[in-house]
VOGUKE-116952 format. One record per atom (N, C-alpha, C): residue in three letters; atom name; x, z, y. Coordinates in steps of 0.05 Angstrom, whole numbers, plus 5000, padded with zeros to 4 digits. Layout:
<recs>
 residuo atomo    X    Z    Y
     ALA    CA    X    Z    Y
...
</recs>
This chain:
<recs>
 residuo atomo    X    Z    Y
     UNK     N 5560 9545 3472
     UNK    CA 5551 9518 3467
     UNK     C 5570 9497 3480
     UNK     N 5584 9497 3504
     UNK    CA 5603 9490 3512
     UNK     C 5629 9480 3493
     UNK     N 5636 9503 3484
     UNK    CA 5659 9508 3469
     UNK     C 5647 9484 3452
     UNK     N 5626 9487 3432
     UNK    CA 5620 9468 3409
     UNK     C 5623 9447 3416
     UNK     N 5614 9436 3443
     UNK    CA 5615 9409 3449
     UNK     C 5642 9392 3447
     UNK     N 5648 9413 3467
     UNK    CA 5684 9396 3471
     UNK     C 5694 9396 3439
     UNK     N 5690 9414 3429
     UNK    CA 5705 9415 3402
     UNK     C 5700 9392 3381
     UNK     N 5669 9387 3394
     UNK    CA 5653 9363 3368
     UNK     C 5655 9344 3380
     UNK     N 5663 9339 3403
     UNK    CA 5669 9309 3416
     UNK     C 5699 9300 3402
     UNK     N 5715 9316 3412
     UNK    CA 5743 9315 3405
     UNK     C 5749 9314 3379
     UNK     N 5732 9333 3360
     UNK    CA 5733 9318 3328
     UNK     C 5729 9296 3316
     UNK     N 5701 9288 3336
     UNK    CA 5689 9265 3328
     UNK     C 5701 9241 3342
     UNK     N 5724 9243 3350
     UNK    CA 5744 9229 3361
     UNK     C 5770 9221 3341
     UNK     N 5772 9238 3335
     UNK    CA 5797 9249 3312
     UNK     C 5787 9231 3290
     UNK     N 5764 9231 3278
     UNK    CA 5751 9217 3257
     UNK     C 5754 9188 3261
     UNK     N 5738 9180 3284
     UNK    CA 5738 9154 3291
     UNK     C 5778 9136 3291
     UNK     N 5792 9152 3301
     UNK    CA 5821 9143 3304
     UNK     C 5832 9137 3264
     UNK     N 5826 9157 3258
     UNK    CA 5834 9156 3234
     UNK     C 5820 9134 3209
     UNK     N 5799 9127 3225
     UNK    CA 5786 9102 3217
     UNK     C 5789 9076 3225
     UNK     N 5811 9073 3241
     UNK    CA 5821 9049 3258
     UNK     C 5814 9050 3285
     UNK     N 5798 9066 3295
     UNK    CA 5786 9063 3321
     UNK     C 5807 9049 3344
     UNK     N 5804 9047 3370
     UNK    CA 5831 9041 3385
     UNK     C 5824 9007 3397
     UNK     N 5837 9005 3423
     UNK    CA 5843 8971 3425
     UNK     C 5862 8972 3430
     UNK     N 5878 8943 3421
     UNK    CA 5903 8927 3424
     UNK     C 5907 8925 3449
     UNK     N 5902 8918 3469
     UNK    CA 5901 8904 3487
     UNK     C 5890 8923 3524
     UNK     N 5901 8912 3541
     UNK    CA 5894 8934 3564
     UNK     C 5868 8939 3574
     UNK     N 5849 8942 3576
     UNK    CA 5820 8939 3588
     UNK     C 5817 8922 3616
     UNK     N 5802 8900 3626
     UNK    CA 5806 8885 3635
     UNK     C 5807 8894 3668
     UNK     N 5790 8920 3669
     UNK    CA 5785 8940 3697
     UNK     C 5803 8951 3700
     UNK     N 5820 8955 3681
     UNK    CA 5856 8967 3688
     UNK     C 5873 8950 3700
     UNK     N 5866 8925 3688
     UNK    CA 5891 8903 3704
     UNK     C 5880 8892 3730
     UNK     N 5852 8895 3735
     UNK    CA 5849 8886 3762
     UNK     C 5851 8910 3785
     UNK     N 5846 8944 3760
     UNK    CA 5858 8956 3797
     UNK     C 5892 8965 3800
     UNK     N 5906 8947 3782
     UNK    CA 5935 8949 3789
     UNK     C 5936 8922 3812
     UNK     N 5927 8910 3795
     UNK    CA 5935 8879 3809
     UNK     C 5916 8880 3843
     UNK     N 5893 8886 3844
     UNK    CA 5890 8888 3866
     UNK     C 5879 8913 3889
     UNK     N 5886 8929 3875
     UNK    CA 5894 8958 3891
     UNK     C 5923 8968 3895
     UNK     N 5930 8974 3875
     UNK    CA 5954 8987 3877
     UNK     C 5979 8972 3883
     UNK     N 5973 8949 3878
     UNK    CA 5998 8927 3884
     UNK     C 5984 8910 3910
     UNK     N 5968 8892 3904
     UNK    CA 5950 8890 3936
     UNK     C 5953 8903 3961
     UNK     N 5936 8913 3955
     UNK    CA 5919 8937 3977
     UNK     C 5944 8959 3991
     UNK     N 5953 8965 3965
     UNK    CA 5971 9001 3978
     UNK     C 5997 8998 3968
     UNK     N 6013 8967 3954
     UNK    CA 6035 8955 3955
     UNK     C 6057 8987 3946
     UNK     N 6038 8994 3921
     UNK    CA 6048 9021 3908
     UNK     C 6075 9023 3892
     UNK     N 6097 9023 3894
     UNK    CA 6119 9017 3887
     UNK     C 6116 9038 3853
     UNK     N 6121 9027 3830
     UNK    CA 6117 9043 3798
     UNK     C 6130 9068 3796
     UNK     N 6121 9085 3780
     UNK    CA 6129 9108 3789
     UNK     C 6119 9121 3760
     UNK     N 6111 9144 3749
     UNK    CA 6109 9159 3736
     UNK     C 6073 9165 3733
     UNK     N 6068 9150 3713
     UNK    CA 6036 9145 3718
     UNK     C 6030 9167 3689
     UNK     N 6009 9188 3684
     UNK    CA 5997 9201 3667
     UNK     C 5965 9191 3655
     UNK     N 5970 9184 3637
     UNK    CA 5939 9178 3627
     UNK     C 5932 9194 3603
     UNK     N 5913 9215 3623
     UNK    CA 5887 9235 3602
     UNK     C 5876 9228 3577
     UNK     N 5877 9223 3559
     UNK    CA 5861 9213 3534
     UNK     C 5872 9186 3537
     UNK     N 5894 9187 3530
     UNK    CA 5908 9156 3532
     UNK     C 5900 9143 3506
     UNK     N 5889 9158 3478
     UNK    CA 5889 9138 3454
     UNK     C 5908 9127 3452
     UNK     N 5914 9100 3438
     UNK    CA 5928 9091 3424
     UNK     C 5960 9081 3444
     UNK     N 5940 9087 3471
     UNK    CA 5968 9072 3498
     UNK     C 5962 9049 3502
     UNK     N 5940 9036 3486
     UNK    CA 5941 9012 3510
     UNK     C 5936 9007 3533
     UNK     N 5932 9023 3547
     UNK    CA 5929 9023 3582
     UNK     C 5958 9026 3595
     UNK     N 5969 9046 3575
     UNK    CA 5998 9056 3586
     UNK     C 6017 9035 3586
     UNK     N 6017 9019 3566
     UNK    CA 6028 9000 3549
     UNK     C 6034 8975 3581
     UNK     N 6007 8973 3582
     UNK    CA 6008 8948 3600
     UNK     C 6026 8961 3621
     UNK     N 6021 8984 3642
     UNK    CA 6034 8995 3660
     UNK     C 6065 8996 3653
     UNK     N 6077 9005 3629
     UNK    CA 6104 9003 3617
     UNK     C 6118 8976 3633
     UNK     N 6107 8957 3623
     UNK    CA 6113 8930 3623
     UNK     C 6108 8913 3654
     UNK     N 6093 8936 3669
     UNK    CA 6096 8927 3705
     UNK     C 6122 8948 3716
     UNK     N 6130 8968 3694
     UNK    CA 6156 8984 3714
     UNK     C 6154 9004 3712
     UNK     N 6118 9018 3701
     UNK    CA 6117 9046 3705
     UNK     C 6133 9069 3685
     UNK     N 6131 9089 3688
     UNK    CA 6136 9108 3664
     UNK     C 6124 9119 3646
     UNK     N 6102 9114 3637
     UNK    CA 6089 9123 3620
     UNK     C 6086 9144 3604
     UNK     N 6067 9168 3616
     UNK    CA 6063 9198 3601
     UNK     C 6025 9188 3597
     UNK     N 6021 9205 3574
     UNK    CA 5998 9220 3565
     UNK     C 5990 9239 3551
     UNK     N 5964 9251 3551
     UNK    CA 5958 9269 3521
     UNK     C 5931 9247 3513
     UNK     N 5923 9274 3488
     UNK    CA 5896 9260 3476
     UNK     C 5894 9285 3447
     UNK     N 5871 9290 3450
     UNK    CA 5863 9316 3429
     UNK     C 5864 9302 3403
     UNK     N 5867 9276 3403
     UNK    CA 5874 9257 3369
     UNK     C 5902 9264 3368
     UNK     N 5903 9272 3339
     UNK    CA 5933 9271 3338
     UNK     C 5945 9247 3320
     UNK     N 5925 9240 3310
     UNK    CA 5926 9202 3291
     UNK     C 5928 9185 3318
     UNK     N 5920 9187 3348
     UNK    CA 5925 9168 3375
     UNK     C 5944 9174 3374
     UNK     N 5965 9196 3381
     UNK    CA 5984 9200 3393
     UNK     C 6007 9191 3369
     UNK     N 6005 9203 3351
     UNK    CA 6024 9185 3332
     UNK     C 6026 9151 3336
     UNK     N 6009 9134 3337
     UNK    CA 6007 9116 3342
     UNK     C 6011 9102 3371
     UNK     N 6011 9118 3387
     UNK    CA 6023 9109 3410
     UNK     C 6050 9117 3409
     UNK     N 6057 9133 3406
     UNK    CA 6092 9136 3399
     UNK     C 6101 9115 3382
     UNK     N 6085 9109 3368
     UNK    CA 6100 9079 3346
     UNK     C 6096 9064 3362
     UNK     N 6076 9060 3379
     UNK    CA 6075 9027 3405
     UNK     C 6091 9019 3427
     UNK     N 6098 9060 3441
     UNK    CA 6120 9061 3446
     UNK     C 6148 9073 3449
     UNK     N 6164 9067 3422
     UNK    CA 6182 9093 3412
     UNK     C 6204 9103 3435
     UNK     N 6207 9083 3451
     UNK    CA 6224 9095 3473
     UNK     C 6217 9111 3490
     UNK     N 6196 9118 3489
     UNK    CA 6183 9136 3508
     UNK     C 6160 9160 3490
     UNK     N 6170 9161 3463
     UNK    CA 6156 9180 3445
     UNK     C 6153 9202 3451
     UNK     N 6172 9212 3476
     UNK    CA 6167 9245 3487
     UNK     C 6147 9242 3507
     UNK     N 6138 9232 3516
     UNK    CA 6115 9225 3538
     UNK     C 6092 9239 3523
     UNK     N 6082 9229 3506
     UNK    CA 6062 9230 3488
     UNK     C 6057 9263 3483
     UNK     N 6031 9280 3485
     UNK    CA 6026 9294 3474
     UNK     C 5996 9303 3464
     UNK     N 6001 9319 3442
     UNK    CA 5971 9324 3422
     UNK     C 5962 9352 3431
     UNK     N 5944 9344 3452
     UNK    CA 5941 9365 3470
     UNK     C 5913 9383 3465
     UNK     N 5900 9405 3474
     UNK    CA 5877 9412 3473
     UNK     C 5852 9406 3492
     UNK     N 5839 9404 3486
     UNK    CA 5813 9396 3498
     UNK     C 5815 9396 3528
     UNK     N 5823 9424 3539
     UNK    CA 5826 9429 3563
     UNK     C 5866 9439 3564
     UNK     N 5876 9421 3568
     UNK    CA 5908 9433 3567
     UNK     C 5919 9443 3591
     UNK     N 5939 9460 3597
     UNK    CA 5964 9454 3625
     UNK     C 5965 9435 3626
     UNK     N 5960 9422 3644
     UNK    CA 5970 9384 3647
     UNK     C 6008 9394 3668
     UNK     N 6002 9414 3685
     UNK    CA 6020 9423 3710
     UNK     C 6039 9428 3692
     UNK     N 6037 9437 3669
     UNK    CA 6054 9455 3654
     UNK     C 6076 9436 3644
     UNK     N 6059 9414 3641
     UNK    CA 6076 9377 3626
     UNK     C 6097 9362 3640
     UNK     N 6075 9373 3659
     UNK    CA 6094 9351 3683
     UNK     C 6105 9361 3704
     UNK     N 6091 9387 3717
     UNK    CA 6105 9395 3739
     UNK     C 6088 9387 3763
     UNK     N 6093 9397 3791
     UNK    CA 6079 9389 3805
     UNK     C 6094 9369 3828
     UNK     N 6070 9352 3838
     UNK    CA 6091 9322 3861
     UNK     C 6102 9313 3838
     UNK     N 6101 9287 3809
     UNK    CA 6116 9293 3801
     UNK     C 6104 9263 3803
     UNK     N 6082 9253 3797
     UNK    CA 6061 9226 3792
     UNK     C 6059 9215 3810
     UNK     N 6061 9177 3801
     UNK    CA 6056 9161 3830
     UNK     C 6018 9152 3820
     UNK     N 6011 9162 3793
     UNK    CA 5984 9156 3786
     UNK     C 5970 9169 3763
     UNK     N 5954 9179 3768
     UNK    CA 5940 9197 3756
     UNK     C 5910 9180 3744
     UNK     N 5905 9169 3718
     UNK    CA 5888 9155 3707
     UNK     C 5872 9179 3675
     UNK     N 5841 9171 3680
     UNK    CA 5831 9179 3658
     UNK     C 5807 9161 3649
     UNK     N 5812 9143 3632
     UNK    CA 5793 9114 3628
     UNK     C 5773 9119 3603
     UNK     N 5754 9121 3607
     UNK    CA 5724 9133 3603
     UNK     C 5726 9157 3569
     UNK     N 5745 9179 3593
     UNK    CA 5745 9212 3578
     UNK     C 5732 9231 3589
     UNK     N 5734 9219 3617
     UNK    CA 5722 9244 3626
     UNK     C 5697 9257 3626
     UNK     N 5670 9236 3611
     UNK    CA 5649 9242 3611
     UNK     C 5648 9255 3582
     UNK     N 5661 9262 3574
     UNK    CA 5661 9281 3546
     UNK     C 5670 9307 3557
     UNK     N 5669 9318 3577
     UNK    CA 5676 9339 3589
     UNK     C 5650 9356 3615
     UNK     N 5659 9374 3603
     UNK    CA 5629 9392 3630
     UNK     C 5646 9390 3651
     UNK     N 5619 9394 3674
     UNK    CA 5640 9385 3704
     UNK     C 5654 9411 3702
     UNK     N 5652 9439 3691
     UNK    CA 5670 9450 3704
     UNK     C 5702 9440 3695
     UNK     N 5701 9435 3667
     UNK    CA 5719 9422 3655
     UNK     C 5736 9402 3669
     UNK     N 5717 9380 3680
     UNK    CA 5728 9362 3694
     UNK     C 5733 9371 3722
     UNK     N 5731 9390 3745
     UNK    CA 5739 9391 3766
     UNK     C 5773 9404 3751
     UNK     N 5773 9425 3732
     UNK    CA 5801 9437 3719
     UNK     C 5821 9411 3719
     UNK     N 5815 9390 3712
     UNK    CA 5833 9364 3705
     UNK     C 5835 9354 3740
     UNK     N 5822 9356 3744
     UNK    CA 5821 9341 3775
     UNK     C 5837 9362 3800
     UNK     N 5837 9390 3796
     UNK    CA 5852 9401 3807
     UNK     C 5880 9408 3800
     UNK     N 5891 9402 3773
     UNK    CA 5912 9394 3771
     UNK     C 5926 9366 3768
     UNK     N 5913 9340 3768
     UNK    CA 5914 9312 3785
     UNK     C 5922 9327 3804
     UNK     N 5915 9333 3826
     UNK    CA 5920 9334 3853
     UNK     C 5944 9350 3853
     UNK     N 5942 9363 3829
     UNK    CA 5975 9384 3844
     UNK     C 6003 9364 3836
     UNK     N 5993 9351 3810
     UNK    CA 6010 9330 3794
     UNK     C 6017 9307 3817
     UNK     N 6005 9304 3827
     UNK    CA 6012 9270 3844
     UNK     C 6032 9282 3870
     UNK     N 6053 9260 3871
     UNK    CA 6052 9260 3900
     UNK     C 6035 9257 3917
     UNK     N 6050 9258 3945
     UNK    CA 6030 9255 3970
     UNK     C 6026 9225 3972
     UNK     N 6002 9216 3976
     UNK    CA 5992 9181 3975
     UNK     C 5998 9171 3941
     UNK     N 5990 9196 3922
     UNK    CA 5992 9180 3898
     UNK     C 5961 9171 3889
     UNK     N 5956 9158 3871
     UNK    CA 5924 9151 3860
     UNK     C 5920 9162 3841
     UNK     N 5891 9168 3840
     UNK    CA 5876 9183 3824
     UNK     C 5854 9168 3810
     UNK     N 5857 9151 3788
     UNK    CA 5843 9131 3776
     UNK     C 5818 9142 3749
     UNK     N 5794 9149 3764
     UNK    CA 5775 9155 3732
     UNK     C 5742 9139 3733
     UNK     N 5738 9138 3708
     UNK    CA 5713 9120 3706
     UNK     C 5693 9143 3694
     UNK     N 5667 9139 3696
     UNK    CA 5653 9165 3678
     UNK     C 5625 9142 3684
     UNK     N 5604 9150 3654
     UNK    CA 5584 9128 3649
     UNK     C 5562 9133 3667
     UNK     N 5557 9108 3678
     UNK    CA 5521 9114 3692
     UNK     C 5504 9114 3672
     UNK     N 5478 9121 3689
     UNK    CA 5452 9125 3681
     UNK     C 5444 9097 3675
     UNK     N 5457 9072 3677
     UNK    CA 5448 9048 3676
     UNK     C 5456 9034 3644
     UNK     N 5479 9051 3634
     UNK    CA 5495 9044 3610
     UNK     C 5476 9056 3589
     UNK     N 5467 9029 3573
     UNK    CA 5445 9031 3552
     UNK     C 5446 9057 3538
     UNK     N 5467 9067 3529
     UNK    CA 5467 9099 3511
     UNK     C 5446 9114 3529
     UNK     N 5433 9115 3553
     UNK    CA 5421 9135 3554
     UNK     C 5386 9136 3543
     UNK     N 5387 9100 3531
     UNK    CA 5364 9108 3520
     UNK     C 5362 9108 3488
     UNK     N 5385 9124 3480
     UNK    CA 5396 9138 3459
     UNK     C 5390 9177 3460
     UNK     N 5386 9183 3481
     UNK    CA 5388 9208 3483
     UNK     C 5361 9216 3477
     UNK     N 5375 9247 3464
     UNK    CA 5349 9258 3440
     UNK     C 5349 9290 3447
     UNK     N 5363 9302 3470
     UNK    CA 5370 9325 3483
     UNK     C 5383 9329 3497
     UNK     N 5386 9352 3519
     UNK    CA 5400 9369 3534
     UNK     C 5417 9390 3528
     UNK     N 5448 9383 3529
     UNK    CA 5462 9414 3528
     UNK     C 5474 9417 3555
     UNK     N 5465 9430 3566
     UNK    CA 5490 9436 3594
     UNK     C 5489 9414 3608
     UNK     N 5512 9406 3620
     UNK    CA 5521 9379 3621
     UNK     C 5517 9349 3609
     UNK     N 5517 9358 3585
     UNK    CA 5508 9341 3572
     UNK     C 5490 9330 3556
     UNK     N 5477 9304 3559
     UNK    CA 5455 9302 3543
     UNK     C 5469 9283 3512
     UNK     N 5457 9292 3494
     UNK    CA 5457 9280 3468
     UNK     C 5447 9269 3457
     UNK     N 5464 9248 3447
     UNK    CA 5448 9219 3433
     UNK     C 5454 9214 3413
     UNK     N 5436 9204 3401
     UNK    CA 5424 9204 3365
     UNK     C 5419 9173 3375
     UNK     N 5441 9153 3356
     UNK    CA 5440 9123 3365
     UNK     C 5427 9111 3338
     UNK     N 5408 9092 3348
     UNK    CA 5392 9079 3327
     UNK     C 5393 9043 3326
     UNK     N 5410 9047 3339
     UNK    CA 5419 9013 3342
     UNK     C 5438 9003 3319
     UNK     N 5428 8977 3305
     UNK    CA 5443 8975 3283
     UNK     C 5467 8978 3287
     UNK     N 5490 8973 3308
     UNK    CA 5512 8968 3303
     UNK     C 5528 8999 3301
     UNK     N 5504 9019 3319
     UNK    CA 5518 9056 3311
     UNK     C 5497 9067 3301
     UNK     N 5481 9063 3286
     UNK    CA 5457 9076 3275
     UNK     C 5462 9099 3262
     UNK     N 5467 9128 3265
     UNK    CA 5476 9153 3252
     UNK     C 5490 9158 3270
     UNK     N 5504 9147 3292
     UNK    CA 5523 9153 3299
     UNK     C 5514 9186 3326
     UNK     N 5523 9206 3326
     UNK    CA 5514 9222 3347
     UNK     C 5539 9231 3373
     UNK     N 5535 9227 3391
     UNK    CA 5553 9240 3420
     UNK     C 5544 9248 3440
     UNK     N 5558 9268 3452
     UNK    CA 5551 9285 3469
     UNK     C 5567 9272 3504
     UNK     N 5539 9271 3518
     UNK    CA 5555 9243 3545
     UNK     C 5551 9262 3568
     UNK     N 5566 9260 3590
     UNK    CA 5556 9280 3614
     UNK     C 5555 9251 3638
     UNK     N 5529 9245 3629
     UNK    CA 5527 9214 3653
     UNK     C 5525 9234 3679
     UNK     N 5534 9204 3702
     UNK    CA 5529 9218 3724
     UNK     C 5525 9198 3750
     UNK     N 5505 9205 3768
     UNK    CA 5490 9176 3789
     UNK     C 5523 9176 3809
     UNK     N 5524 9157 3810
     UNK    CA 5542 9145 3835
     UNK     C 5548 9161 3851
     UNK     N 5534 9179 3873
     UNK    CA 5532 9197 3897
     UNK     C 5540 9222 3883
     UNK     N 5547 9222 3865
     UNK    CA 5558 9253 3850
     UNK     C 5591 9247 3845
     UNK     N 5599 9231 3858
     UNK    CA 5629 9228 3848
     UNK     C 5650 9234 3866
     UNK     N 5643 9230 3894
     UNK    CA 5655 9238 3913
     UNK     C 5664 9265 3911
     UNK     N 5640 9284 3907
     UNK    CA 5645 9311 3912
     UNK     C 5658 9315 3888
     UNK     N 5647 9303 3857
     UNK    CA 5661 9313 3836
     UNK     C 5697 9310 3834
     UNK     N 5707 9298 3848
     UNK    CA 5722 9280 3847
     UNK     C 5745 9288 3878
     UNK     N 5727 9312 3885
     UNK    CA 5745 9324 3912
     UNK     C 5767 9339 3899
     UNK     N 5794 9332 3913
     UNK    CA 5796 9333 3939
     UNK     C 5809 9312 3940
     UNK     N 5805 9294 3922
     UNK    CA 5819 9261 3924
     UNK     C 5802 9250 3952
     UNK     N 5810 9227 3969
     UNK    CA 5799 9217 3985
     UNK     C 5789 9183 3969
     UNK     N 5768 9184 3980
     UNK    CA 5756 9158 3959
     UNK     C 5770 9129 3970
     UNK     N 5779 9111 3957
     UNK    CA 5786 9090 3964
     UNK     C 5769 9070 3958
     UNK     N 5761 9069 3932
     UNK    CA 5730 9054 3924
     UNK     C 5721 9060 3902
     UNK     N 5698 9056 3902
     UNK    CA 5681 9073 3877
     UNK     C 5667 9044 3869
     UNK     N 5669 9032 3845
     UNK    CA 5658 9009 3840
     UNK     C 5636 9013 3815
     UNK     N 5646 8992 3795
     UNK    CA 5628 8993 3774
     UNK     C 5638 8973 3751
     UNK     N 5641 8975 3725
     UNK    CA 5643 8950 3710
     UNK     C 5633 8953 3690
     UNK     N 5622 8930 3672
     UNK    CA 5602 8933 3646
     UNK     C 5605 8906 3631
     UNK     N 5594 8910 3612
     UNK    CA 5588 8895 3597
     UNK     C 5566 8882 3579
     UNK     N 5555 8867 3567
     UNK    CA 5534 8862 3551
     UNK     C 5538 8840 3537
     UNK     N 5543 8854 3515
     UNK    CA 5551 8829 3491
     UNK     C 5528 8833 3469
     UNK     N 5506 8847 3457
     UNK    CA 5483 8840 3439
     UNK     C 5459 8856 3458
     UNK     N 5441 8831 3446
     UNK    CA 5416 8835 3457
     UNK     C 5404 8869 3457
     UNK     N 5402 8873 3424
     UNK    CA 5382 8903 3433
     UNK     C 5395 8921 3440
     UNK     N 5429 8918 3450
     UNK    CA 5433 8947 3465
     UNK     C 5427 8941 3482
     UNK     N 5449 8936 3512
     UNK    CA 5446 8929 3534
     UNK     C 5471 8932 3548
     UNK     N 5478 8932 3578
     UNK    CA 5502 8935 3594
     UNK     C 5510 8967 3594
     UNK     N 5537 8958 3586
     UNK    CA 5557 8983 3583
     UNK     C 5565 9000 3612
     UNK     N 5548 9009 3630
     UNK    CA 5557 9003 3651
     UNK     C 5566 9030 3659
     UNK     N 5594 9032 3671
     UNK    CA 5607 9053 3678
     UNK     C 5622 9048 3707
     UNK     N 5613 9084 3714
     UNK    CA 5624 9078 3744
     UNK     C 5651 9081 3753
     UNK     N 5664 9068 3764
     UNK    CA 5700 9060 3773
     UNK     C 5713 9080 3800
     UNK     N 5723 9098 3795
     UNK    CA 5736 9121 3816
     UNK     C 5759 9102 3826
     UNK     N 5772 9107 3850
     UNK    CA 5796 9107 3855
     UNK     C 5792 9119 3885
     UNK     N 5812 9145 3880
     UNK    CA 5821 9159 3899
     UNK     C 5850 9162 3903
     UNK     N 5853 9172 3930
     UNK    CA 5887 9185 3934
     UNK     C 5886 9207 3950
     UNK     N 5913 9216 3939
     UNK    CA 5920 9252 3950
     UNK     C 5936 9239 3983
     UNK     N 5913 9246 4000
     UNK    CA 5925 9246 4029
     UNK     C 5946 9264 4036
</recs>
């Protein structure tokens, strides 16, 4: 059942890209924890940043253009084409990877000044996700960051959910704007991120959301940032 999941998330990913899916533009919780963490706070000099399910690169995109180097994968292979057209100078970065890939194998280890996964990881079972998180940690240097978001219990989809698999519960969305639409989410409360999220040391665990129509509600997802001591 496992297997199915990842497989039907990641399809039903594939689908959506090939339908236009994707934003232009950086997410607005990306540019405030460069601007005031990593450049702020820990005055992180740019370096070789990896982003997990990068899609189309607009997260990467922005980092490009502060200095960084920009690598990712993503199980779309319609994203990854399209981020290589966004950014052709760096087309080898890019790969069309599997669900669960070598990430060590890509990059090597000590190799990252930032290790980012902007809301993928909850399409994954935790054992799945500690696999990504223990190669983050082999991937980064020493004092590099470890940047991931994964959805709360507060972000309206969960009163979309219509079962239990594993990890994940499944939602059957009836709201006009995804009405048919079905996905498989592995929400998770605040106090579960530390440990999920070891052996990074926590720097702050926040929150950001949204609410733009009435009968859904706030998008609300929880904000990681760790570093490899």
């Amino acid at each position: 059942m496992e297997t199915f999941t990842k497989t039907y998330n990641a399809e039903d990913y594939e689908t959506r890209y090939k339908k236009g899916y994707g934003h232009a533009y950086p997410e607005s919780h990306i540019i405030r924890i460069h601007r005031q963490i990593l450049e702020w706070e820990l005055n992180l000099s740019p370096g070789k940043i990896f982003d997990f399910g990068c899609g189309t690169g607009a997260n990467l995109g922005y980092f490009l253009n502060q200095g960084y180097q920009p690598y990712g994968c993503d199980t779309s292979a319609t994203a990854i084409e399209q981020c290589k057209k966004y950014m052709p100078s760096h087309a080898n970065n890019f790969y069309n990877t599997e669900v669960s890939p070598n990430l060590v194998q890509l990059m090597g280890e000590e190799s990252l000044t930032v290790f980012m996964s902007n809301q993928v990881l909850y399409f994954l079972s935790d054992e799945d996700i500690k696999k990504v998180v223990e190669q983050a940690y082999k991937m980064l240097k020493p004092g590099g960051v470890f940047i991931a978001s994964m959805m709360s219990y507060a972000c309206w989809y969960i009163r979309q959910v219509s079962g239990v698999v594993g990890d994940f519960k499944e939602l059957k969305f009836t709201s006009p704007r995804e009405k048919g639409i079905t996905s498989m989410i592995n929400f998770k409360h605040k106090d579960e991120l530390p440990s999920l999220f070891s052996p990074f040391k926590k720097l702050h665990l926040g929150s950001y959301a949204n609410h733009i129509r009435e009968e859904e509600g706030p998008t609300e997802h929880w904000l990681f940032v760790g570093i490899k001591a």
